[in-house]
C-alpha positions as CSV (number, residue, x, y, z in Angstrom):
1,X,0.0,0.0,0.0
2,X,1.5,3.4,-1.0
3,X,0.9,6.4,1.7
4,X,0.6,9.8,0.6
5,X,3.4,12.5,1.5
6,X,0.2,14.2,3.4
7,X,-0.7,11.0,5.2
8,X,3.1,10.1,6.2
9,X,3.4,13.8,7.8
10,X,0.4,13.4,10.0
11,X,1.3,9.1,11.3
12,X,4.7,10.9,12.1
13,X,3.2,14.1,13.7
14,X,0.7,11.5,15.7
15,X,3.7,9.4,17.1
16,X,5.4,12.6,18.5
17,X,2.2,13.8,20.0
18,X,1.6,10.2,21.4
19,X,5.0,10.0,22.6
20,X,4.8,13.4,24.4
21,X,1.2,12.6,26.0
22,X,2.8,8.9,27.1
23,X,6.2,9.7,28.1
24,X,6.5,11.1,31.9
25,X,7.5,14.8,32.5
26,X,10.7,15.9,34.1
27,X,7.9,16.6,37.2
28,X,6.2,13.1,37.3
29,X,9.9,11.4,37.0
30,X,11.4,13.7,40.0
31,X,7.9,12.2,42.1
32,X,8.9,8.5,40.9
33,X,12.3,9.0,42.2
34,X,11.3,10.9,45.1
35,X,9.4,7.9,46.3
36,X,12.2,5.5,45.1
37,X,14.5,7.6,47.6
38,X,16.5,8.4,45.1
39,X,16.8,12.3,46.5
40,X,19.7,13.5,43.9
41,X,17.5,12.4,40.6
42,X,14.3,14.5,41.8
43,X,16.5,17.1,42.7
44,X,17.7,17.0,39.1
45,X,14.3,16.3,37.4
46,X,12.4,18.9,39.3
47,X,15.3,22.2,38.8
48,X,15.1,21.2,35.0
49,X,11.0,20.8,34.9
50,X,11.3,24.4,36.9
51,X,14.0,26.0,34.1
52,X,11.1,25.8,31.4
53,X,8.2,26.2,33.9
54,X,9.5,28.6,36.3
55,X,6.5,28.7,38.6
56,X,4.6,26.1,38.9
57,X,3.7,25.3,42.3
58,X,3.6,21.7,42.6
59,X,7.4,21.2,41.5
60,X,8.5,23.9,43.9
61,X,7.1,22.6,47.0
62,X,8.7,19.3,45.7
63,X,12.0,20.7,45.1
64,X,11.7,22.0,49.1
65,X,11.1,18.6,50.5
66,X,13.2,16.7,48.5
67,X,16.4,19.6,49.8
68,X,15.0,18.8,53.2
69,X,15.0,15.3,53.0
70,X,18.2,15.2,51.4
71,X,19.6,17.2,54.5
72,X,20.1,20.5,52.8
73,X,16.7,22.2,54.0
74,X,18.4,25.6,53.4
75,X,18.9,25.2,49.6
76,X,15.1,24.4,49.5
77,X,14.3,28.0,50.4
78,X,15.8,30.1,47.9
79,X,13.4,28.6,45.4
80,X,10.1,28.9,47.5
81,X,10.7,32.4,48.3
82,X,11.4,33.1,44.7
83,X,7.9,31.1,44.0
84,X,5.9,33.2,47.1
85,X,7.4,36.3,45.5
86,X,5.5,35.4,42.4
87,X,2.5,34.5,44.0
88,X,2.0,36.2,47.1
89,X,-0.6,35.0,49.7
90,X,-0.6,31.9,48.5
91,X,-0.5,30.2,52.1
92,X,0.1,27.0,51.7
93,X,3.5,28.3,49.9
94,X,3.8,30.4,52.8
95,X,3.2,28.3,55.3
96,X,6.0,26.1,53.9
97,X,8.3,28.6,53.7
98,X,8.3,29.3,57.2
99,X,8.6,26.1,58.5
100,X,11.5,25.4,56.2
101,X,12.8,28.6,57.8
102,X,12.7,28.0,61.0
103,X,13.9,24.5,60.3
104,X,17.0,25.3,58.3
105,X,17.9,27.8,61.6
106,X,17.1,31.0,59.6
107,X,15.2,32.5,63.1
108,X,15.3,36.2,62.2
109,X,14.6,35.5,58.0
110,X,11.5,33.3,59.5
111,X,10.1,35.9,61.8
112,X,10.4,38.4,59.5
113,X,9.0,36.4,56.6
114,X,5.6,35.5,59.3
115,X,5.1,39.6,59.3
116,X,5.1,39.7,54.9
117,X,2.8,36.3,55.2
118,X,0.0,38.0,57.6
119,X,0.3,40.8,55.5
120,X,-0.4,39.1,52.0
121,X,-3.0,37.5,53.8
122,X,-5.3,40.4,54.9
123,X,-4.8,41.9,51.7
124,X,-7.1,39.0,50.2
125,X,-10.4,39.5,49.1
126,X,-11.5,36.5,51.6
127,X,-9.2,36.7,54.1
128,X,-8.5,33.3,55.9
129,X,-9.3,34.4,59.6
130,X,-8.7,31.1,61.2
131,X,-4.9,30.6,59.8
132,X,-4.7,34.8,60.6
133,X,-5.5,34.2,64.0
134,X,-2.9,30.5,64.6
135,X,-0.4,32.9,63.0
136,X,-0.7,36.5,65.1
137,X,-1.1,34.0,68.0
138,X,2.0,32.2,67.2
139,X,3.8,35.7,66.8
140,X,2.5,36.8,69.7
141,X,3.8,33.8,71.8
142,X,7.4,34.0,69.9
143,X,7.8,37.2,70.6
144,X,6.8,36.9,74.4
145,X,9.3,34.2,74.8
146,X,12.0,36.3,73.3
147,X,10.5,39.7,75.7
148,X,10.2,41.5,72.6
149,X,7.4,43.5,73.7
150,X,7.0,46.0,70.7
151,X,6.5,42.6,68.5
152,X,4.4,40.8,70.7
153,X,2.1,44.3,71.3
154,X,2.1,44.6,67.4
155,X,0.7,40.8,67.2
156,X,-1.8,41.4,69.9
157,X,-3.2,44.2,69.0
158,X,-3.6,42.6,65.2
159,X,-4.8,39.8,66.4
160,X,-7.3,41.9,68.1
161,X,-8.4,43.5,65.1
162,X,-8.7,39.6,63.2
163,X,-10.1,37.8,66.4
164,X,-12.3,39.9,67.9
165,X,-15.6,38.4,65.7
166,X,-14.7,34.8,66.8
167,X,-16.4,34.0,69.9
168,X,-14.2,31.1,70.5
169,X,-10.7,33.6,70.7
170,X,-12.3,36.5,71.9
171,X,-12.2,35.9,75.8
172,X,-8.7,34.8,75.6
173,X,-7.7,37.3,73.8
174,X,-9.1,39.6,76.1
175,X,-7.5,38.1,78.7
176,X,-4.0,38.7,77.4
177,X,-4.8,42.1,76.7
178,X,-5.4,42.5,80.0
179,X,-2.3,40.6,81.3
180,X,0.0,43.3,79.0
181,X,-2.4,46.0,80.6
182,X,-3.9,46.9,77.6
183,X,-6.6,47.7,79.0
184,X,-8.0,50.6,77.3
185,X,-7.0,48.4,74.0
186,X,-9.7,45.6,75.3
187,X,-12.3,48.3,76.1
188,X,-12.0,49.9,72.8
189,X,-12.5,46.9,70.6
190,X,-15.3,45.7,73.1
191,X,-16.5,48.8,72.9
192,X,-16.5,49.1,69.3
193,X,-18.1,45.4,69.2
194,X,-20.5,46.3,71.7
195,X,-21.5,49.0,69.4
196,X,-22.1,47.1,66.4
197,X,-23.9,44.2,68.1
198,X,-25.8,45.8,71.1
199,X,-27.4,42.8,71.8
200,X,-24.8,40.0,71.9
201,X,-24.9,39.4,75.8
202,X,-21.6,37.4,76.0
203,X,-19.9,40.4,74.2
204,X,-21.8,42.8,77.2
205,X,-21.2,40.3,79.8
206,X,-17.4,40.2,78.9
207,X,-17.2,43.9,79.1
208,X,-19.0,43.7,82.2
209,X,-16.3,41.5,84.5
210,X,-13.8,43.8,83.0
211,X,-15.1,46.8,84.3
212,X,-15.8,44.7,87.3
213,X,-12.5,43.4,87.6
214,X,-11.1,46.4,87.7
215,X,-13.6,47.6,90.7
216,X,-15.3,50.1,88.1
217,X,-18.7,47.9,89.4
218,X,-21.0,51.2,88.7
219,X,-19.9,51.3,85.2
220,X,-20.2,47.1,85.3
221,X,-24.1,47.8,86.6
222,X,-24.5,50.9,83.8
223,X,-23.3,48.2,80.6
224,X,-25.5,45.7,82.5
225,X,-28.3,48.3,82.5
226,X,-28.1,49.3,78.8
227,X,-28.2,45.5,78.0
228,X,-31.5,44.6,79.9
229,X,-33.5,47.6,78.5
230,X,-32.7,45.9,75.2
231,X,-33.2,42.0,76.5
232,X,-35.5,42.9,79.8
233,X,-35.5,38.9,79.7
234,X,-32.0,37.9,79.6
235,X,-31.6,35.6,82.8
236,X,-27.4,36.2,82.4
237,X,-27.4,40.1,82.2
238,X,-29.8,40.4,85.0
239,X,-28.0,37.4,87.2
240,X,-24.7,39.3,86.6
241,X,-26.5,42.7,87.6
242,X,-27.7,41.4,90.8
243,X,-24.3,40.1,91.8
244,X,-22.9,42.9,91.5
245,X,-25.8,44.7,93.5
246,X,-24.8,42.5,96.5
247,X,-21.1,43.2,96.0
248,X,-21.8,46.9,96.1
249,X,-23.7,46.3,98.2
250,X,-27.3,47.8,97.5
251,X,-29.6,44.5,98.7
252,X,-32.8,46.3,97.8
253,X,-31.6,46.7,93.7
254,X,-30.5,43.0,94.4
255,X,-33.4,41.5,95.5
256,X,-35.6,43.4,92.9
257,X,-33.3,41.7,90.5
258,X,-33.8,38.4,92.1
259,X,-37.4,38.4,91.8
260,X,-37.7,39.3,88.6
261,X,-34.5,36.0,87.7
262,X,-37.2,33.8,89.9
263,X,-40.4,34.5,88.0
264,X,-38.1,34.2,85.0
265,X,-37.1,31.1,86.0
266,X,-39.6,29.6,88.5
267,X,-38.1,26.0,88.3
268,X,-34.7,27.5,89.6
269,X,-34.6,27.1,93.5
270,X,-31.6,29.0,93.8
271,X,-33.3,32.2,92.8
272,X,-35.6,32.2,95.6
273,X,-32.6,31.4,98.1
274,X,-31.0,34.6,97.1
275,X,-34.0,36.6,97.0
276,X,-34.6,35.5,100.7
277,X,-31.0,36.9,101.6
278,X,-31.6,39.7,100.0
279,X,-34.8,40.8,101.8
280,X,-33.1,39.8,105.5
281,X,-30.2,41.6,104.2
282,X,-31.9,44.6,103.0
283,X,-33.5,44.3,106.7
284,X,-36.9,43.0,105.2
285,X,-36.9,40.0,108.2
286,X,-40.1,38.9,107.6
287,X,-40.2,38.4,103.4
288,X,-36.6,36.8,103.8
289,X,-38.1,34.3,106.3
290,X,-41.1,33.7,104.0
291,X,-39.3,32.6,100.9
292,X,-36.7,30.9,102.6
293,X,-39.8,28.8,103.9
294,X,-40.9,28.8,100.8
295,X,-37.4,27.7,99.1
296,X,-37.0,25.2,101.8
297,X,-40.9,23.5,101.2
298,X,-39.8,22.5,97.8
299,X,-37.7,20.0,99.1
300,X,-37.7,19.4,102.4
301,X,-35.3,16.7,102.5
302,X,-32.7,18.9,101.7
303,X,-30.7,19.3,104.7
304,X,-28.8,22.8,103.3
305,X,-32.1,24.4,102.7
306,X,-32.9,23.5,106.6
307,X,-29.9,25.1,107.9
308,X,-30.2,28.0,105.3
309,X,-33.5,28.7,107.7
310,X,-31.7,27.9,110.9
311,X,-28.9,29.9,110.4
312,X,-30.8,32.8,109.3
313,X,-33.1,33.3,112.2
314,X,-29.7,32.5,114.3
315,X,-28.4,35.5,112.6
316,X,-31.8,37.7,113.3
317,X,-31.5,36.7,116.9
318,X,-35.0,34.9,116.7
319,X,-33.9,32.3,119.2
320,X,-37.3,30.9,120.0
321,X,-38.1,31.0,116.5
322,X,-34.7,28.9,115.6
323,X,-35.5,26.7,118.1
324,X,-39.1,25.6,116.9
325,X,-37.3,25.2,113.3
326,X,-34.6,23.0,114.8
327,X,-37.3,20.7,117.0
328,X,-39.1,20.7,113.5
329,X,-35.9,19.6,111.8
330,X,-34.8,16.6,114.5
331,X,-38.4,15.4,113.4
332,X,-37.0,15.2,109.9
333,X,-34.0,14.0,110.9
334,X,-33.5,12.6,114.4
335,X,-29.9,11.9,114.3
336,X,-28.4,14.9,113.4
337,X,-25.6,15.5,115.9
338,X,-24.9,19.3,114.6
339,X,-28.8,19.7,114.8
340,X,-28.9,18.7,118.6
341,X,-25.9,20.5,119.6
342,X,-27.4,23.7,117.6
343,X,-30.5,23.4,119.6
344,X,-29.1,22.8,122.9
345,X,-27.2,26.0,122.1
346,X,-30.4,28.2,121.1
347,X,-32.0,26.9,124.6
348,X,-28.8,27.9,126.0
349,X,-29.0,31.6,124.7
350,X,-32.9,31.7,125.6
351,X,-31.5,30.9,129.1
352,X,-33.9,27.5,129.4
353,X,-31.2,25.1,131.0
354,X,-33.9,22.7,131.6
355,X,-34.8,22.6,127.7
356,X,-30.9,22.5,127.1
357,X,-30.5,19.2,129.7
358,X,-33.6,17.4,127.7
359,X,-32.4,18.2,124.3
360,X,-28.8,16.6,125.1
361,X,-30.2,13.7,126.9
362,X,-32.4,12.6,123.9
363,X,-29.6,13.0,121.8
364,X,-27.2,10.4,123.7
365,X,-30.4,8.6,124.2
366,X,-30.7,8.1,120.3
367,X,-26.4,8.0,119.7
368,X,-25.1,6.5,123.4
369,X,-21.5,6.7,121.7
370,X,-21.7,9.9,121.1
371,X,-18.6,11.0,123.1
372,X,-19.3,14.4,122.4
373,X,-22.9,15.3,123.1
374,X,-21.9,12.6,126.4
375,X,-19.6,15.0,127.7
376,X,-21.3,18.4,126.7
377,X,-24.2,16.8,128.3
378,X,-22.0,16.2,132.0
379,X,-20.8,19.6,131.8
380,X,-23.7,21.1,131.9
381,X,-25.4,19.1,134.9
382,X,-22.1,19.7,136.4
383,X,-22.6,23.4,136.2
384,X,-26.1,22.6,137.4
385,X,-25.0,20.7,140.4
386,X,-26.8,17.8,139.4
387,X,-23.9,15.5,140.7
388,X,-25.8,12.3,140.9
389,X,-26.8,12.3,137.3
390,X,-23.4,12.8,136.0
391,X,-21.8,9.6,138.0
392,X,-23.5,7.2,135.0
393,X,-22.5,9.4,132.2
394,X,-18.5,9.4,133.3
395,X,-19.1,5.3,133.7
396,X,-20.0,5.8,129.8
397,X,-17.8,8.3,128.9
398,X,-14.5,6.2,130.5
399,X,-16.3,3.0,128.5
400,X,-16.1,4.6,125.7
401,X,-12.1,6.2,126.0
402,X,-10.5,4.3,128.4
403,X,-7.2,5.6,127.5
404,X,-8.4,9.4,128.4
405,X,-6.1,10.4,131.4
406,X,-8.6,13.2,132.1
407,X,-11.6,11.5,132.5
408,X,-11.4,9.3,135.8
409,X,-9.8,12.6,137.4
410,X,-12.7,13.9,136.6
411,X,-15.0,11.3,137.6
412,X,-12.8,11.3,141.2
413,X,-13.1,14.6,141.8
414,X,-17.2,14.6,140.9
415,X,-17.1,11.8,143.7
416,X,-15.2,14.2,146.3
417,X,-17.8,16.7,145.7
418,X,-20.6,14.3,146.4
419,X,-19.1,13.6,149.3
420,X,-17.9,9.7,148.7
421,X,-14.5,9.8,149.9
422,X,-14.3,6.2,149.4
423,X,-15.6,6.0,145.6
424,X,-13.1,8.8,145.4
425,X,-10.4,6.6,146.3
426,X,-11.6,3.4,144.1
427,X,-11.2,5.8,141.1
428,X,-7.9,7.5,141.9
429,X,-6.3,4.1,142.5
430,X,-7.7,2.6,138.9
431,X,-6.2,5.9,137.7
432,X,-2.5,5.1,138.8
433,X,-3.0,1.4,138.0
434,X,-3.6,2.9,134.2
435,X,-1.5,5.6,134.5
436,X,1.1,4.8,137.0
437,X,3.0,8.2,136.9
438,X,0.3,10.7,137.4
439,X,1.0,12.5,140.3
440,X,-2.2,14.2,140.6
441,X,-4.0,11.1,141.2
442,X,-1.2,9.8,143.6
443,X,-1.8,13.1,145.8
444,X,-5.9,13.2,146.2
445,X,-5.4,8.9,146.6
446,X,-3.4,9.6,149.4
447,X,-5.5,12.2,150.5
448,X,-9.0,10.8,150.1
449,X,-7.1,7.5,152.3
450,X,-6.3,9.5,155.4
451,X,-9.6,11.3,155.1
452,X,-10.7,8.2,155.2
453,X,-8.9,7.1,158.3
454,X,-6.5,4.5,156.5
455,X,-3.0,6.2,157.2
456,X,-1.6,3.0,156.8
457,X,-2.6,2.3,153.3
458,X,-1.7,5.4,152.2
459,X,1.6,4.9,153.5
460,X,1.8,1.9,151.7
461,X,1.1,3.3,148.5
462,X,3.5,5.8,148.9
463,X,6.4,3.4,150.2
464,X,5.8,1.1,147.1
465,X,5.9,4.1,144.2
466,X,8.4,6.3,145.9
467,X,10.6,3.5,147.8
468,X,10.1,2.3,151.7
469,X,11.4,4.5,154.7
470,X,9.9,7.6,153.4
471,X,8.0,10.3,155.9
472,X,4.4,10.9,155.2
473,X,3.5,14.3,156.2
């Protein structure tokens, strides 16, 4: 078959066209030796793929890692700036190029190279505020570490600008403002915020504990204001306003805002406990009492809420009135220790020892190991003179700490007083039998024997703990 001159041209054309389509560029045979590990080759294939394409991107950030893996990171650079320069804000070029910088050592080239990068990148018509505010952070922190404070200011202040419409950055950015004392910076941009979005309540909240931080609390109560004319609802503006009314404090204002947070939220007990306070703190005694009844009724099995009563007619000095609540709460809970000893003290202030005595005994009645209560109990009928009584309760008492030097002493001495020399003596001497080297009980042993007209066994007792021959005056 004979082929036309025309028809030759074209089959030949068509191979070279084939041949070019099928044969790998000088790119894809730098990535085939790249993954081979053959570092040197893809060097060479990707500077000669870059000679005739000068800027294309994949081949340059290939040319970068294969210099870095090949252990010459800095020779990687020179190239990716010269590709950045061409293309600037393109950040994942960027963001290569400064880790390559900091990696190949160049410190100063990297920092300075992070300023262009933030630059290029708010120039863009959609700026990428995320990777803006990882890199003014990062500046911020580099610069802290090395004290350069004009740098780290300039990063902080920029990262203001970028940050301040990202709720998730915004608090700890203010925060850091306000740890470089910036804080007339911080108040500005709030300020300006606050401006544009009068009703974001986390922005007017945040500007709020600053002023408040700073003990400015009128001008904390004034932003608080402005926000709950606009959001007369908004359970956190008026929650922070009435803290900061009891801080001032101005309980009235406080309460007020308390009532309005509990018919807001009428499922919230809380509310109602601090509306209570507020009205026996404002000197309202007889509304605090009221709705701290009233707080307490939803859940009476609430200990706290109890002793949030108690402790509040305590305060007031309504004894009798404490009193009834506290026989009230034994009936709820008839072995509270803390709410017998409370009681005993309330009949104690009212001046009804009898009541005091009764409320003791039914608690070691209900708790006989009760060592405590036991011996509060025995003081007080000692104070009373009610000598007879107390004998049973030291028997207890010694039961229940038989290793308590103080406590047969004591029980000697109650027996002196009721005039039973010789009981006296029975507990001195199981005193020095425990405790052999108490003197005290030694002395009133010997002394409660001659009273007791046996001079010869006190002598005894001397001669055998102090050594025979001995005068006994």
């Amino acid at each position: 078959m004979i082929f036309s001159r025309l028809e030759v041209v074209l089959y030949v054309l068509g191979m070279i066209a084939g041949a070019w389509v099928l044969y790998p560029s000088e790119y894809t045979r730098g990535l085939m030796m790249r993954r081979e590990g053959d570092r040197s080759e893809a060097i060479a294939f990707f500077t000669g793929y870059l000679k005739r394409n000068p800027h294309h991107k994949g081949a340059t950030l290939a040319l970068a890692e294969a210099y870095e893996e090949a252990g010459r990171p800095e020779e990687g650079v020179n190239p990716l700036e010269s590709f950045y320069m061409h293309r600037r804000g393109d950040l994942e070029a960027g963001r290569q190029l400064l880790a390559l910088m900091k990696r190949s050592g160049m410190r100063s080239e990297a920092i300075e190279f992070r300023w262009r990068l933030l630059h290029d990148l708010e120039q863009k018509p959609l700026r990428p505020t995320r990777e803006l505010i990882r890199l003014y952070t990062n500046a911020y922190q580099d610069a802290s570490t090395r004290q350069d404070h004009a740098s780290a200011k300039r990063a902080l202040l920029r990262l203001a600008e970028v940050a301040f419409d990202d709720e998730v950055h915004r608090e700890n950015l203010v925060r850091l403002l306000l740890m470089r004392g910036e804080l007339k910076v911080a108040l500005k941009f709030l300020g300006e915020k606050l401006l544009e979005h009068p009703k974001d309540v986390d922005l007017r909240r945040l500007v709020a504990r600053i002023h408040r931080h700073e003990r400015r609390r009128p001008a904390a109560i004034e932003i608080l204001t402005a926000g709950i004319v606009l959001l007369p609802r908004s359970v956190p503006l008026l929650s922070d306003r009435a803290t900061l009314f009891t801080e001032i404090p101005k309980w009235e204002s406080a309460a007020a805002d308390f009532k309005r947070l509990s018919g807001l939220q009428p499922q919230r007990d809380g509310w109602l406990q601090e509306l209570g306070m507020s009205y026996l703190k404002a000197g309202r005694f007889t509304d605090g009492i009221d709705v701290l009844n009233a707080f307490l009724a939803r859940n009476a099995l609430d200990k706290k809420r109890w002793w949030t009563v108690i402790y509040a007619l305590d305060e007031a000095k309504r004894r009798d009135r404490a009193a009834a609540k506290l026989e009230a709460f034994l009936r709820q809970f008839p072995q509270d220790r803390e709410g017998f000893e409370m009681l005993a003290y309330e009949y104690h202030e009212l001046g009804r020892i009898d009541a005091e005595i009764r409320t003791l005994q039914r608690r070691v009645r209900s708790a006989p190991r009760d060592f405590s209560s036991r011996k509060a109990l025995v003081q007080l009928l000692m104070q009373e003179e009610r000598y007879q009584t107390c004998v049973s309760h030291y028997t207890v008492l010694i039961a229940l700490r038989p290793q308590d030097p103080e406590l047969r002493m004591l029980l000697g001495y109650l027996h002196i007083l009721r005039g039973d020399r010789k009981a006296a003596a029975v507990v001195f001497e199981e005193q020095l039998v425990r405790f052999p080297g108490d003197k005290r009980a030694m002395d009133k042993l010997v002394w409660a024997l001659v009273k007791l007209g046996q001079r010869d066994k006190a002598i005894s007792i001397l001669s055998t703990h102090f050594g025979a021959g001995k005068e006994v005056k």
